[in-house]
N, C-alpha and C positions, 0 to 999 in steps of 0.2 A: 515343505517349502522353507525355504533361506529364511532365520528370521534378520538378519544382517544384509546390507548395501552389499551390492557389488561393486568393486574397484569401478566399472563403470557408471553406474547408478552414482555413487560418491565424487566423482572427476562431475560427471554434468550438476551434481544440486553443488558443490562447491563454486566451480566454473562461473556459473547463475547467478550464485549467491554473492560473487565478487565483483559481477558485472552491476546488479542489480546496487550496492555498496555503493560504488565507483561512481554510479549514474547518478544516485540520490542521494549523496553525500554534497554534491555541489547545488543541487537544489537546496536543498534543510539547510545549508550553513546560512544562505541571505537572508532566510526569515528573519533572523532576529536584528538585523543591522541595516535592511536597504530601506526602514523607511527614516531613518535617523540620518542615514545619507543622505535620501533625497529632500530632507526637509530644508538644508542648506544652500540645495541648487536651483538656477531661476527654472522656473516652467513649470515646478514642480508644485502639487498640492495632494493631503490627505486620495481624495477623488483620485488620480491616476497613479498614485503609490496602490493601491487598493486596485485598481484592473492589473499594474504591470505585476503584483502578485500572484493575483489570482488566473489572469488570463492561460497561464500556462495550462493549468487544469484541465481550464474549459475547452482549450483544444485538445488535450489528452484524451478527455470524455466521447470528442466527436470522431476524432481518429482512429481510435482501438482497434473497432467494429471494421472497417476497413483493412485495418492493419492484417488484422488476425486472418479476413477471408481469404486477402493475398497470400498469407504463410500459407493458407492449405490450398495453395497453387502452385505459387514460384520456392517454396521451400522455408522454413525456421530462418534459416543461416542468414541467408540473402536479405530477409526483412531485418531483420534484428541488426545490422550491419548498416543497412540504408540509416534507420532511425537514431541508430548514435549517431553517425554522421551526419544528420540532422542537429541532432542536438550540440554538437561542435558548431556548426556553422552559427547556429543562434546564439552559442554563450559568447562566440566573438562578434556578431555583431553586439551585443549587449557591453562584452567589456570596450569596443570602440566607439560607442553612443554618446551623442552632444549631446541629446534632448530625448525629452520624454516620450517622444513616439517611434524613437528608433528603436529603443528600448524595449516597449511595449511591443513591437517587433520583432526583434531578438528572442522575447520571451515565446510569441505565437509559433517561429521554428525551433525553437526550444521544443514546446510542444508537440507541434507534428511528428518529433520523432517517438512514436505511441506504442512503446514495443512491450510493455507489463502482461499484456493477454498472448503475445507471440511467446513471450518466454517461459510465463505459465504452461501453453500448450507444448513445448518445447521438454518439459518436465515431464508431462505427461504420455509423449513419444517414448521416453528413453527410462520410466523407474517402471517396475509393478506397481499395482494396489497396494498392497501391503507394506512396500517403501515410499509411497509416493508421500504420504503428509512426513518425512523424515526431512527428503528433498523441500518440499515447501517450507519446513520449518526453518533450515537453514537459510533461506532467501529471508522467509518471515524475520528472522532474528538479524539478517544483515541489513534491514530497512529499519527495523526498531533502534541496532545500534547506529547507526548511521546519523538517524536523527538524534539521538542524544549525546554522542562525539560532534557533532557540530553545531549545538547550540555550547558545547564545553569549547569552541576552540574557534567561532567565529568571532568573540571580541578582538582576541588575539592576531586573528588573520586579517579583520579590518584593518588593526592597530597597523601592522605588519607591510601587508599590500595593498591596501583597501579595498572599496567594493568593484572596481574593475577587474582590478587582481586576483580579486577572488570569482569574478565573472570568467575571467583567461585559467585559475585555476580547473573551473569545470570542465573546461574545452579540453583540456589537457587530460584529466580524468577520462572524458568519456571516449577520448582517442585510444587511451590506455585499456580502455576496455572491448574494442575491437579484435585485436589479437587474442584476449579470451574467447569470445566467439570464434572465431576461426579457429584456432587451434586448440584452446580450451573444452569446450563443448563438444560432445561426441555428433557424430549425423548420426542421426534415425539410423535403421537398417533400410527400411521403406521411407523413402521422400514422400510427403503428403502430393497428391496431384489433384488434376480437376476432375470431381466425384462424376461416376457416369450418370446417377441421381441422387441431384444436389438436397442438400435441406433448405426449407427457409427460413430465414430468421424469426418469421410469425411462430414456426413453431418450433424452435430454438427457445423462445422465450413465453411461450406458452405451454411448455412440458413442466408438469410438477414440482418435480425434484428439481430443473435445475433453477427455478420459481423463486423454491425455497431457501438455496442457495443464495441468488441475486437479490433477494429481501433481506439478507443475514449478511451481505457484504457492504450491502447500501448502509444499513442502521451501523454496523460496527464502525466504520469509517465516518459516520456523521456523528457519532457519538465521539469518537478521538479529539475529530476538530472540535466541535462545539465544550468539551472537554480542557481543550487546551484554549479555549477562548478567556475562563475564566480561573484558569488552575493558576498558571504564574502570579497574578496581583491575588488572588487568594493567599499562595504562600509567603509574598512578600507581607503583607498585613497578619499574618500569621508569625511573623518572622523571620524568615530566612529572604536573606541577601539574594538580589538577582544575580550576581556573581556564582552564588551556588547553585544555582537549577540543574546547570548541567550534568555536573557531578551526579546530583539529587536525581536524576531521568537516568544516565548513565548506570547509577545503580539498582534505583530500581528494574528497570528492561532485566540487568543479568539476574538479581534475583527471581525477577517474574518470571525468567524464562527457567532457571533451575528448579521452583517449583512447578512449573507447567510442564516439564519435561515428560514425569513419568505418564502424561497425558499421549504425549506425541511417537514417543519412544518403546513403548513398553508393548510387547509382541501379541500380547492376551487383547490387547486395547487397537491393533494396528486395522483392524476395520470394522471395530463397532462406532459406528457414527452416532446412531441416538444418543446413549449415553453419556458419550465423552461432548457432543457440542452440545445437549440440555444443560449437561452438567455445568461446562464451561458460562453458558448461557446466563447460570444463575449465581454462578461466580461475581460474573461480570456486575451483577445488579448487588451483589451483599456489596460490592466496593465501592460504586456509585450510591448506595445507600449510607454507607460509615464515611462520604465523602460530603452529604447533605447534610449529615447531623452532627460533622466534626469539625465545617467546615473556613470555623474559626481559629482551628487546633491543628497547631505544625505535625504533634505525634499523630494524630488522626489522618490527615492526609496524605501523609509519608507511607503511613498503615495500607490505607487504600489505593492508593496509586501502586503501591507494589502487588496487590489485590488484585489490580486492573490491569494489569500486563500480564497478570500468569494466565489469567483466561484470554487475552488480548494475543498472545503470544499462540495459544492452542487453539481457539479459532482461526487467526491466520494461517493457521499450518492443515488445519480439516479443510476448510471450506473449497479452498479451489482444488484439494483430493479429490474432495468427492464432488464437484465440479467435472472434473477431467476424469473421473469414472462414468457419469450419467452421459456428457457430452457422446453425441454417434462418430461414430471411427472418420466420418468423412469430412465433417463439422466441427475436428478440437477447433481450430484457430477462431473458427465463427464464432462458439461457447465461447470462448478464453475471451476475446473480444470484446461479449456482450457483457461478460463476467468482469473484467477492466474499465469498462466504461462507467457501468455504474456503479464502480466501487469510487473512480473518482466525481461521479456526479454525487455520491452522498459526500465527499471530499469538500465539494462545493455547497451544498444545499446545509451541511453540517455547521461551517463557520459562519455562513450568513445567517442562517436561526440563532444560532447561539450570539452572537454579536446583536441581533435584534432583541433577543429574548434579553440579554442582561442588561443594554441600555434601556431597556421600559419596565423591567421587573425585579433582576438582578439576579447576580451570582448563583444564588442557590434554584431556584427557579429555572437554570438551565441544566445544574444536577438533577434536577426533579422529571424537567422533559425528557432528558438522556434514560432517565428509570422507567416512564413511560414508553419510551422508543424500546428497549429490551424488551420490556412486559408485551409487546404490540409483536414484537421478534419471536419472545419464546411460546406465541397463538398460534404464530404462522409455521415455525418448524416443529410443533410439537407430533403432527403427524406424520412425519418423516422416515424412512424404515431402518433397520439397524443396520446393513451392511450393503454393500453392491448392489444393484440391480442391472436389468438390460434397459436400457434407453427408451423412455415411452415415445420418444420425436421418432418420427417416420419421414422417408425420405417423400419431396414430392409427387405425386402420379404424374 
């Protein structure tokens, strides 16, 4: 077997990986500028800066599951197409918004367009097993950069065109990322159709492995945000200038991701799963550990956050692998779905604890919960088996 991508396999995870870029590059830039905008304009308070945030999520989280069933009916292509075009329509109503509830609006069809579980199973259509955490790696690493080029480049694009501008820049992004879909992304050989016996979602999410999975997607992503709830004023009181985060993120991701590599990459490694996610696993926690006991020391934190991305970086690239191995042939979009949703319900559940946990206890205290959430992680996937299996979900009688 090829240990190498085929030109096709490599055309869909780049494809993907520039749509997915595209998409979540104009989300991540307004984190760090719309609530300094809105603090200016009337209607506006802390409270509805804080939904028109987060609201997005929350409809991401409810749509997925939706999303993904439709893909394993009417096709990948067709959804993934619908829900940019979603999200255009929402970034302009957003950049044409008087008031805070259009906005908050904007943001909700922002949302709806929920296509992260369609494009995951869309990966898993089109690579083997033993390319597939390659393909994910590349999507993984164009959301990691993504986010850290646009916390470097939204003061500038405030300054520039402000935050409508930068509302119409997304529109304009994710229009741009249409035409990769269609033309970009290969079609399946087989279109996904409607299964002659369907699975159910009961046991979609009551199969084992992909259990294990949805448990290991939730904490990693609750851990990120909760993470970044107290990391910026941590390294400002540490020293470094909020001017420099970006840089400081931007660099860390490509190092974490050049050490993480021989994780993702490396053909001895391309489907042992215990190993390499235990391993990742406890990565994760030595850097959230040297991030609790350093966490008044700029070199210390610098240490670990570079720490925290090479596993951050190689879990992202395992997990919906071996997600989209376990899921049953009739059911990716279902899996990919349920596997999307609560990645972004730990999105959600992540920054609200952490945001409670450090205004009643502080900073370090929510390094410490992040270490117990691992610890809670690596109970639950320590029985996991080393490589492929056949799908314990059975269709319904």
């Amino acid at each position: 077997m090829s240990s190498r991508m085929t030109p096709r396999e490599l055309r869909a995870g780049v494809s993907l990986a520039l749509v997915f870029g595209l998409r979540l590059f104009g989300l991540f830039v307004i984190l760090p500028v719309f609530a300094v905008y809105a603090e200016g304009l009337p209607g506006w308070n802390l409270a509805l800066v804080g939904v028109a945030i987060g609201v997005y999520g929350l409809t991401q989280a409810i749509l997925q599951i939706p999303f993904g069933w439709i893909s394993d009916r009417l096709g990948r292509h067709e959804v993934m197409v619908a829900g940019l075009l979603l999200m255009v329509v929402g970034s302009v109503v957003c950049a044409l918004a008087q008031s805070p509830g259009v906005v908050i609006a904007g943001r909700i069809i922002q949302g709806a367009g929920a296509i992260s579980g369609v494009a995951i199973a869309t990966v898993a259509d089109l690579t083997r097993d033993t390319q597939r955490a390659k393909a994910m790696a590349l999507i993984g690493s164009s959301v990691t950069f993504s986010f850290a080029l646009s916390f470097v480049l939204a003061p500038w694009l405030k300054a520039s065109i402000g935050v409508p501008g930068i509302f119409a820049l997304t529109a304009v992004l994710a229009l741009a990322a249409v035409p990769l879909v269609v033309w970009g992304v290969p079609r399946p050989e087989r279109e996904p159709s409607a299964p002659k016996s369907p699975v159910s979602f009961r046991a979609v999410l009551a199969d084992p492995a992909l259990l294990r999975v949805n448990v290991g997607i939730f904490v990693l992503r609750g851990v990120l945000m909760a993470l970044f709830v107290v990391l910026p004023p941590g390294l400002v009181a540490a020293g470094l200038d909020l001017s420099g985060h970006g840089v400081l993120y931007l660099v860390a991701v490509g190092l974490g991701f050049l050490l993480g590599a021989p994780a993702i990459f490396a053909r001895r490694l391309s489907l042992a799963d215990r190993p390499v996610v235990l391993g990742a696993v406890m990565v994760l926690a030595a850097g959230l550990a040297l991030a609790a006991l350093g966490f008044q020391r700029l070199e210390a934190l610098i240490v670990a956050l570079v720490i925290f991305f090479a596993a951050f970086n190689v879990l992202e690239a395992r997990l919906p692998a071996i997600m989209s191995r376990h899921a049953p042939p009739s059911a990716k979009g279902s899996a990919s779905g349920v596997y999307a949703s609560i990645q972004f319900l730990g999105t959600f559940c992540g920054s609200a604890a952490g945001g409670v946990i450090a205004e009643t206890v502080g900073p370090v205290a929510v390094v410490l919960a992040c270490l117990a959430a691992i610890a809670a992680w690596l109970v639950v996937a320590w029985p996991m088996p080393n490589g492929p299996a056949r799908p314990a979900v059975t269709p319904n009688p």
